[in-house]
N, C-alpha and C positions, 0 to 999 in steps of 0.2 A: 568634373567636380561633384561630389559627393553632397545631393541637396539637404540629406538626413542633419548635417552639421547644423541648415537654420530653421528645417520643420521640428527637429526633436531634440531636448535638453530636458534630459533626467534631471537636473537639478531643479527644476520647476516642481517635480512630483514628491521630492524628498520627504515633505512633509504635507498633512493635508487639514486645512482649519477646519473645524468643525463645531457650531456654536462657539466660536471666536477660540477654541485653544485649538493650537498647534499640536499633531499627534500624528508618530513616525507611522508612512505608509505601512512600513514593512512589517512594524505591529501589526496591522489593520490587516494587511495578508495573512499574518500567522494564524492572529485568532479566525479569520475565516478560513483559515483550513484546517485548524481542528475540529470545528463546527461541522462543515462537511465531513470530514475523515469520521467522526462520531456519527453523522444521524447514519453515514452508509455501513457504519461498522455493524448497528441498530438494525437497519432494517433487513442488513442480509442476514445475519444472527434468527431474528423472528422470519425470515423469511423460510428458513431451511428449520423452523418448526421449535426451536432452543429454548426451552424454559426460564422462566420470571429470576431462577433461584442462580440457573447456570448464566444468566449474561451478568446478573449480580457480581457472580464472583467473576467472570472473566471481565466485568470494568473494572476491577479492584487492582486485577492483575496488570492488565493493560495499563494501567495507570501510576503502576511501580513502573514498568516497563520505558513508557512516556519520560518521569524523570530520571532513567540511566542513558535515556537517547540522548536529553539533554547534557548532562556530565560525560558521557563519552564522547559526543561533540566537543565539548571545551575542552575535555584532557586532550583529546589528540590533535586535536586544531595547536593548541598549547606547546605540545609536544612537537610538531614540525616546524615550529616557528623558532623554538628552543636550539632546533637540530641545525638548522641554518643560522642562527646567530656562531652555534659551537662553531659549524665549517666554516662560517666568513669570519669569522674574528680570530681564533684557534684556544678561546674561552676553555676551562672544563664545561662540559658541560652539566648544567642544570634545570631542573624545572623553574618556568617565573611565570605563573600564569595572567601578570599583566602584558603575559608579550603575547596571546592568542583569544582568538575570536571563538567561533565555531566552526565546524565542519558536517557536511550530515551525513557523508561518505562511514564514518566513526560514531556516530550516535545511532546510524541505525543499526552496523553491527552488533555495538552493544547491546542497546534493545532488544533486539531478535534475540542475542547469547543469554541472556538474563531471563526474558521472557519464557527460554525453554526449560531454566534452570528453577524458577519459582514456579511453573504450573502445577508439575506433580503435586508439590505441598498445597497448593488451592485449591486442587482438582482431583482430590484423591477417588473420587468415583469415576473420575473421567479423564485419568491420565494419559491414555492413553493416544488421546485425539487431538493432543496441541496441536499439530500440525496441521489441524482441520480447520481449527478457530484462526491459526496464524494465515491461513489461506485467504479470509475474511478481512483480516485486519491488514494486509498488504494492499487491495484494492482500497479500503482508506486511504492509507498511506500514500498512496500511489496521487490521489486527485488533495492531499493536503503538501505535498512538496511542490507540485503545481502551483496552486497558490502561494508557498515559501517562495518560487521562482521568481514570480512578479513580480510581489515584495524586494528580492533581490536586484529586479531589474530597475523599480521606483526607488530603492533607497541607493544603486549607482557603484553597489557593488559585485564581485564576479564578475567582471563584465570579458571580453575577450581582447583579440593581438587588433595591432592597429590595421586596418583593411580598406578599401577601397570599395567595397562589396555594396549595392545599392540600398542593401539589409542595413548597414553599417547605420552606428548611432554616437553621436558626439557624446563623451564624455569629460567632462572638468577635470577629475581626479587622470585620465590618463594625458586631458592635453589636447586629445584627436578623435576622429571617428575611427569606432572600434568593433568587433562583430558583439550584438547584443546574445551571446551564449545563453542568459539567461532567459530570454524568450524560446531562442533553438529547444532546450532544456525543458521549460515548460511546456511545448507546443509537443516534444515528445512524450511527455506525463501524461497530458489531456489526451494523445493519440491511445496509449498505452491502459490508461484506466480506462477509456469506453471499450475496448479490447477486451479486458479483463470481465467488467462489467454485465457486457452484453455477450459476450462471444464463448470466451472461454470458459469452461464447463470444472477443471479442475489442473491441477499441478499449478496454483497459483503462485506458490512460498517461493519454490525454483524457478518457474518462467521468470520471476519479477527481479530475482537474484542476480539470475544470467545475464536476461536481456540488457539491465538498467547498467550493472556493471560494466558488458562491451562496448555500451552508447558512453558510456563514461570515459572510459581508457579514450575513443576516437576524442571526443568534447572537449577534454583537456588539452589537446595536442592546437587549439583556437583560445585556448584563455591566458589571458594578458595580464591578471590581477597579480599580488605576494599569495601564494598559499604556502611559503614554508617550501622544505626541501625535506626529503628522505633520506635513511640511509643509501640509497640505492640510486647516486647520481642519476643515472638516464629514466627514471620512473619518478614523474610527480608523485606527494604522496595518496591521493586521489584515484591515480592507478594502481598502485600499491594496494590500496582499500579494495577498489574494484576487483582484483587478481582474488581476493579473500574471498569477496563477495560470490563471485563465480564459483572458486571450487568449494564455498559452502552451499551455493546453488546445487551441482554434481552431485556433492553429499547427500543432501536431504533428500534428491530423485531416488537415489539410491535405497537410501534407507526407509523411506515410503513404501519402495516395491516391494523390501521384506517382510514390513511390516503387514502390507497387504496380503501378501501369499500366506501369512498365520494365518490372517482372519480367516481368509478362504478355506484353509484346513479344517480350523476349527469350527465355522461355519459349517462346512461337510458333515461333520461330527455330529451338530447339533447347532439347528437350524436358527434356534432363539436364540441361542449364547449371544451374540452379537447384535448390533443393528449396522447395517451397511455403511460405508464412507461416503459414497458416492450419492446424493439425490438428485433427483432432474424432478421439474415442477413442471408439466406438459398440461395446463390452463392455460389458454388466450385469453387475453383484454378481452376480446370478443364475444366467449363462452361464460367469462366471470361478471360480466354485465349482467347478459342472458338470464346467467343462474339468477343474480339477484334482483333482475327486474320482471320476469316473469312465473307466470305461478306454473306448478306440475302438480297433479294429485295422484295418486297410489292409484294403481288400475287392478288392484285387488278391494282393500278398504275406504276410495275415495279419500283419504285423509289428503293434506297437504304436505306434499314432500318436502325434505330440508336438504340443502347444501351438504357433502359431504367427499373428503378426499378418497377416493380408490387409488389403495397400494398395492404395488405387485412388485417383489424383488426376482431378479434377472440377473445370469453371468454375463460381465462384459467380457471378459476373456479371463485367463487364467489366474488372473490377482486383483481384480476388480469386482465387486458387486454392482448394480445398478438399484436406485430405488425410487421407479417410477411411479410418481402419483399426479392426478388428474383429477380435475370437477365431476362428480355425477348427482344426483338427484339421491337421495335415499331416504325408505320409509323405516323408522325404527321397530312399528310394529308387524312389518307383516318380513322384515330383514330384505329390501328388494333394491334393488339400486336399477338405476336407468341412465342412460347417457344425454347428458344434453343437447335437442339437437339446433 
């Protein structure tokens, strides 16, 4: 026997009082994952050096972006729900968008499509980098669906096929213990954005495209919920999504490298034209204490030296630039820099 059916009842969590009003978990999730998805969209943005003027306008962007993910959520959620009434009834079919929910599978493609389609007009000095900021804004994403997860696992929806599995969690709407996807799901988000985060250095747009996609196509092959039906009998349309998702993953690797090998040309050319794609930030916690809690004076002028980045750009191979900078000590007047030791 499956003990899950009397330690866990999602319907306990459905809602959560909070100074005496009732208010749906899965709110409570959403807004804290756009909260997170923001301040990290923030800080990698300032991290990698991005001007007051340019995050300006790429929140502006992101933020059209944000409500097409919404509406392409509901149309196409809408729209699979629509396509299964047509096949089970033999109805014409129509759109009735009291008949669907959301979907994020569909909201995020659109976002992304939209996102690359208004950048140029917002970023006409810096058109040419969407792809660098959209790098940024996927590890958001990445830890604010996470959050959507839970939310989905507390409000008792998505849930998976009915199982026997120790994992398994009794749900009312399906009757039985059923595998909680929604956590599987999250548990792969949270693995995947400290990945991103911490680890991986760049091709974030595509890694996050591909990967998230092929965990998808398997994930649905365990969920037990209605999502609606495809054209495409033997593909939920979730897999369907995911199939897009990937070869617009393909795509964008693709069209990256070419992109990179101009720079590189032009680059060659002339050495200012550009500033590289690539930065690596090679300061420890360690050495950034250092700098700021101990003093260094000029061993020329005695003055007190100040904090300051040393940049050196580098080929990483034939379509890459590198542009490594690190903490040193520097004197303005006598121009000297020093290493921290």
């Amino acid at each position: 026997m499956n003990i899950s059916k009397f330690l866990f009842n999602v319907d306990k969590w459905d809602n959560i009082v909070i100074f005496g009003k009732s208010i749906s978990s899965y709110a409570i999730m959403m807004v804290i994952g756009v909260i997170c998805c923001a301040l990290v969209f923030f800080y990698r943005l300032r991290k990698y050096g991005t001007d007051e003027k340019t995050i300006d306008r790429l929140t502006i962007i992101t933020l059209i972006g944000g409500m097409f993910v919404y509406l392409g959520a509901s149309f196409f959620d809408t729209l699979w729900h629509c396509i299964e009434l047509h096949l089970e009834t033999g109805e014409p079919f129509k759109l009735d968008f009291n008949e669907g929910g959301i979907t994020f599978s569909g909201g995020i493609i659109t976002g992304i499509i939209v996102f690359f389609i208004i950048f140029p007009f917002g970023m006409k000095y810096d058109k040419n980098r969407s792809i660098n900021y959209m790098d940024q804004i996927v590890i958001g994403i990445l830890i604010a669906h996470c959050f959507g997860r839970i939310g989905c696992f507390l409000a008792g929806c998505c849930y998976g096929k009915e199982t026997d599995f120790f994992l398994g969690i009794y749900y009312s709407e399906a009757g039985t213990v059923v595998h909680p996807t929604q956590l599987y799901e999250a548990t792969f988000l949270l693995v995947a954005f400290i990945v991103f985060f911490l680890f991986l250095k760049k091709y974030h747009t595509e890694t996050y495209l591909i990967s998230y996609g092929i965990f998808r196509i398997f994930i649905e092959m365990l969920r037990g919920d209605d999502r609606g039906a495809s054209p495409f009998g033997f593909l939920t349309p979730s897999q369907l999504m995911s199939i897009v998702m990937i070869a617009g993953g393909i795509l964008i690797f693709f069209l990256r490298k070419r992109v990179l090998r101009k720079e590189l040309e032009k680059y060659h050319q002339d050495p200012t034209s550009i500033t590289p794609r690539i930065r690596y930030y090679e300061a420890s916690y360690k050495n950034i204490f250092k700098g700021l809690t101990k003093k260094c004076n000029c061993p020329t002028c005695n003055n007190k030296m100040k904090l300051s980045w040393h940049k050196e750009i580098t080929e990483v191979n034939e379509v890459e630039l590198k542009n490594t900078e690190h903490l040193v000590y520097y004197c303005k007047e006598c121009n000297i820099e020093q290493e921290i030791e």
